[in-house]
N, C-alpha and C positions, 0 to 999 in steps of 0.2 A: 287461457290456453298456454301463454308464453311462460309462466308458474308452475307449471304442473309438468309441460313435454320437457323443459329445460333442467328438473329435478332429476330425470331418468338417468344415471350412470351407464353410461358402456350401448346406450340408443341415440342416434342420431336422425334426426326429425327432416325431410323437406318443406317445403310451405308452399304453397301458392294460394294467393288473396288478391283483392282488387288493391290498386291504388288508388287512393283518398282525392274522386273527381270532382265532389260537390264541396265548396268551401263550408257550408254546415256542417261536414261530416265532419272534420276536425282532422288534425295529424298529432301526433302524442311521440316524439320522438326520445321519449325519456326510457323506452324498452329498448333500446337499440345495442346498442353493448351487451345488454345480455343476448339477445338473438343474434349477433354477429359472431359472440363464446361457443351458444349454445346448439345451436342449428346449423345447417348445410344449406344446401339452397334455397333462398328466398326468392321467389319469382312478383314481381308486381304487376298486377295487368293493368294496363292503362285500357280504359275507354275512350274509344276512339268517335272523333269526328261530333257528327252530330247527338250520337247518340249522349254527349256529354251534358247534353242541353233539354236530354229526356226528364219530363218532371214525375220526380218520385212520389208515389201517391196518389198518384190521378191516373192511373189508367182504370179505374171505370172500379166495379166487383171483382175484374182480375188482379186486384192489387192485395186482394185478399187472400190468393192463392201459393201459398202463404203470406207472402209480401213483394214490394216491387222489385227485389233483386232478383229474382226469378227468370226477368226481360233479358239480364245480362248472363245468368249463367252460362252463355253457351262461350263464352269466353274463356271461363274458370275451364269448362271442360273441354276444350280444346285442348286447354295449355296441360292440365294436369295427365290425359290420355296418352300426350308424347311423352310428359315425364314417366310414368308408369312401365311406357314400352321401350324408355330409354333404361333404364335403371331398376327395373325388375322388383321393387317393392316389395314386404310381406305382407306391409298392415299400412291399409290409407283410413283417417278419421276424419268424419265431418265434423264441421263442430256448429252449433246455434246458440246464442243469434248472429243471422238468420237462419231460420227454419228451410229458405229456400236450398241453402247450401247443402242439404240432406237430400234434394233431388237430384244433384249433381250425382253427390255415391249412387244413387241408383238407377242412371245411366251410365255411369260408368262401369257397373256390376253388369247390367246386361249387355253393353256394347263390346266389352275385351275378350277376348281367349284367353288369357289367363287374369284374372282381377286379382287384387290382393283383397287378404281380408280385409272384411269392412268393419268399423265401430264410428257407430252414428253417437254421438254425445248430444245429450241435451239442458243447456245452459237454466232455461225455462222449460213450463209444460206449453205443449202446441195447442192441441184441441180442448182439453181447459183451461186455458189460462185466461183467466178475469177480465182483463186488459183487450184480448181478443175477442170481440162482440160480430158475430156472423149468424145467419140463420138461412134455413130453408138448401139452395142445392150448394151453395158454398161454405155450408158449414159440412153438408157431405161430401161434397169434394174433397177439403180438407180432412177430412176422417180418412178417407181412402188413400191419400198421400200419405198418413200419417200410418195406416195400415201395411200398405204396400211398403213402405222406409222400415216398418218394424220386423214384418215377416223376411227380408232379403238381405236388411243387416245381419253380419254373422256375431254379434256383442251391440249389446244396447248402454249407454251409463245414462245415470241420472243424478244431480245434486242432492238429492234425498228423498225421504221414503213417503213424504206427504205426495209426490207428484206420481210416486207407483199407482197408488190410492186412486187419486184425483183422474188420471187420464182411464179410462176404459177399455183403451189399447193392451194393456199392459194386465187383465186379468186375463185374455187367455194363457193357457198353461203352458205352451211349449215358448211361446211369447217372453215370458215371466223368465225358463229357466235363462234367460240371454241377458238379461236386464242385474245390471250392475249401481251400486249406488259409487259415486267418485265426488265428494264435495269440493265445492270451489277452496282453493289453495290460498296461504299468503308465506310468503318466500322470507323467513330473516334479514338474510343480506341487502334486501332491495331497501330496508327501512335505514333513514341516516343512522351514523353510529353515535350524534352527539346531540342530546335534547337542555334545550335552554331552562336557565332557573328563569322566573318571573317573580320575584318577591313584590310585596306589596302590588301587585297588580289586578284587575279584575276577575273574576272567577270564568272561565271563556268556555263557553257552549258551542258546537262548533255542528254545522250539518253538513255535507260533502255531498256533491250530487244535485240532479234537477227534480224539478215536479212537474208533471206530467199529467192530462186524464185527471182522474179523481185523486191522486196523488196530489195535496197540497198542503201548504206549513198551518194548516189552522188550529190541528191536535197545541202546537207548541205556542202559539202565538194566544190561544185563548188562556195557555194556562198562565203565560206570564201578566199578561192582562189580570188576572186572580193575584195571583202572584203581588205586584205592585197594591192592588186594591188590599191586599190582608197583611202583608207583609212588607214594606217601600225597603225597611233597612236592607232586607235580604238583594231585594229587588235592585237598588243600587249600586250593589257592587258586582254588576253582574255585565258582561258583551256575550252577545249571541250573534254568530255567524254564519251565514247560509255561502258554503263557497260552490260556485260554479251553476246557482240555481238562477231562473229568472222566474221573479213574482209578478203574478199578473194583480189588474187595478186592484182587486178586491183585498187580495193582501196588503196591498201596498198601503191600503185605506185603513188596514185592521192594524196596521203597524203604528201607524198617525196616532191608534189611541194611546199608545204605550210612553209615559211622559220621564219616565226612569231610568229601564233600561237600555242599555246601547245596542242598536241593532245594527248592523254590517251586512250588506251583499253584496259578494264580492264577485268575479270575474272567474270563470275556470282557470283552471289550472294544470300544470302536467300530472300524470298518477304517479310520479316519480317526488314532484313537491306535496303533493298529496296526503303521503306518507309520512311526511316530517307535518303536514299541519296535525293530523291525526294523535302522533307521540307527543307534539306541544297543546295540547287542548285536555282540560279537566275533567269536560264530562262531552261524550258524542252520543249525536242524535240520529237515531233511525226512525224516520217518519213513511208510514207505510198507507195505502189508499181505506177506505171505509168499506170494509167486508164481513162475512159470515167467518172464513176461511182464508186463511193464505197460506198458499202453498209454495212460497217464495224462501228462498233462505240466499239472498244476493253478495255477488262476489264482495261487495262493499262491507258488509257486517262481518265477512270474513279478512279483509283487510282491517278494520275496526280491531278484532280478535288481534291479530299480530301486532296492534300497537301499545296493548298493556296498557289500554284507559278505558274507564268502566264505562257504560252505553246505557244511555234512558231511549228506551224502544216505543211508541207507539203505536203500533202494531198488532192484527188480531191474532187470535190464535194458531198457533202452524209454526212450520219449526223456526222463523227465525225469534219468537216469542220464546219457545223452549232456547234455546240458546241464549238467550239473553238471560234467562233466569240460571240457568247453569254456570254463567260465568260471572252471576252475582250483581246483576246489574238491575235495572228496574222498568217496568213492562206495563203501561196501558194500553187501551183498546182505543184506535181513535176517535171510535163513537162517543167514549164517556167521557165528558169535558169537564165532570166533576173529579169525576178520580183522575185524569189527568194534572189536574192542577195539585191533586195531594200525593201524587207519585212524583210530579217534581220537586214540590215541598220536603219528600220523604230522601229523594238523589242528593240535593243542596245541602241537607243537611248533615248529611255522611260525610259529601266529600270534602267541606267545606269545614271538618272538624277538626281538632288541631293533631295532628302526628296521625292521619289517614293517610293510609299508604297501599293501594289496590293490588291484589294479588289475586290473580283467577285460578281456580284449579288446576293444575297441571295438564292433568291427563285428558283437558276440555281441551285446551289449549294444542295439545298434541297431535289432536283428531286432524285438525285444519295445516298442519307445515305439510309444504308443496313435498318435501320428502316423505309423508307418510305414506299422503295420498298417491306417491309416483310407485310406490311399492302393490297398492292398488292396481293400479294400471297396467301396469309391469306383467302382474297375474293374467289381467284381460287377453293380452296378448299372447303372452304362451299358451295360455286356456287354448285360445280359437289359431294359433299356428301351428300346436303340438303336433299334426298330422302332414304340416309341411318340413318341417326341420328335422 
């Protein structure tokens, strides 16, 4: 979000979000000067009292609806209902994740006398998304949120055109004409201006990010495993880094096997240091969960994108697969542990060639600067205020 509303020239953005109550969530203060530049009021709501000590995730089947922020919303709308009637607003946008936060705009749409327009944006898909496992009257519930959010929004976005497809919301027709594609952004400026030479140094693989759910490093782990077994010379001069991930026993047993290469996991990090590990690493890893489909195309691969280093994707078909292949990089399927190990045999040996020098398409490249997609946006906006200005 802070990419993409902070590109806008000549728009000025308020915010209001929670303050960061549960020490798991994390605080990332590395965005903070740009939102200090870029934005007007930032309101942080604190939870108060007890309810700080409310555990996320346990409240029963309603944690499903869409998720446990939903308990707190009435906070978010409180605060944002004054801001609205203070300052008169044209356009307020939800953004997900959370999904909860799309109920908010839709009390707030039918509680005001005058609302602003609405654009619900969504990060993921809701009622398909893979990750999201529900059945029977709360999977219909969710449908009907996800209904209700669709039909009252006056502009709908979506990351890309696999999740128009994928949700079933979005085939009816007057639905559809609201529905806007706006891809995750990565900002130039926000990436250091200075990347380190490494001469004679290891060849570094670098993965950013956690694993989750069926999400786990095994695509990469079995092919280095190959890897060492067919090839040691290659295998040797090789560190593979997992930052910001924690591996559970089973990995940590499958890493045991690996007598060569150097393996590192490291400790999160700000998305600000983030950025510079991304432009210092040879080749990045996008490791995705084992499916038919994925209809993901995650801000991360789009931050990848702005770092000008190529990407070995394991990942199934769906756009962040198409993207990877567009910008020259290399793409298995995490099922196939066969071709997995000869699509990294096939990256290593590119990049590791002498005067390989990565240059991604341009105009691939183009698609994703926060300034394209804010020209995007920009349109969404006038589209659905034309009739108030």
């Amino acid at each position: 979000m802070v990419k993409l509303l902070s590109s806008l020239p000549g728009y000025e953005f308020d915010v209001v979000t929670f303050s960061a109550w549960k020490k798991w969530f994390g605080k990332d203060n590395s965005f903070e000067a740009v939102v200090n530049e870029n934005f007007g009021i930032v309101e942080y709501v604190q939870v108060p009292g007890i309810l700080r000590w409310a555990p996320m995730g346990r409240f029963g089947p309603l944690s499903k609806l869409p998720d446990s922020y939903r308990f707190f919303n009435f906070l978010l709308f409180h605060k944002a209902k004054r801001m609205i009637n203070e300052n008169r607003y044209e356009v307020m946008v939800t953004w997900s994740q959370p999904h909860s936060s799309h109920l908010i705009g839709l009390k707030l749409k039918s509680s005001l006398k005058r609302s602003p327009k609405w654009i619900a944006h969504f990060s993921d898909p809701w009622v398909s998304n893979p990750y999201f496992e529900v059945k029977n009257w709360i999977k219909r519930s969710n449908e009907n949120l996800f209904n209700r959010v669709l039909n009252q929004a006056d502009a709908i976005s979506v990351t890309n055109e696999f999740v128009i497809t994928a949700e079933k919301g979005f085939s009816n027709t007057e639905i559809r004409r609201k529905v806007h594609v706006v891809p995750h952004s990565f900002s130039p400026t926000m990436y250091p201006c200075e990347i380190k030479i490494r001469p004679n140094e290891p060849t570094i693989l670098r993965y950013i990010g956690s694993f989750y759910g069926l999400r786990r490093p095994d695509p990469i782990i079995s092919a280095l495993v190959e890897l060492e077994a067919n090839e040691p010379g290659i295998a040797k001069k090789l560190r593979v880094e997992f930052v910001g991930a924690k591996l559970d026993e089973k990995a940590l047993r499958d890493i045991q096997k690996l007598k060569v290469v150097s393996i590192e996991v490291l400790p999160s990090i700000s998305f600000r240091e983030s950025l510079g590990l991304m432009q210092n690493a040879d080749l990045l890893l996008l490791i995705d969960a084992p499916m038919e489909m994925s209809p993901f195309l995650p801000s991360k691969l789009i931050d990848y994108v702005g770092s000008n280093v190529p990407v070995l994707a394991y990942t199934p078909p769906g756009p962040s697969a198409d993207l990877v292949k567009e910008l020259g990089g290399w793409v298995a399927s995490p099922t196939e542990m066969d071709l997995g190990y000869q699509t990294l045999k096939d990256a290593l040996k590119v990049i590791t060639s002498e005067g390989f020098h990565y240059s991604p398409p341009i105009q691939v490249v183009e698609r994703f600067k926060a300034s394209e997609n804010g020209k995007t946006f920009v349109k969404i906006m006038e589209q659905i205020t034309e009739e108030i200005l």
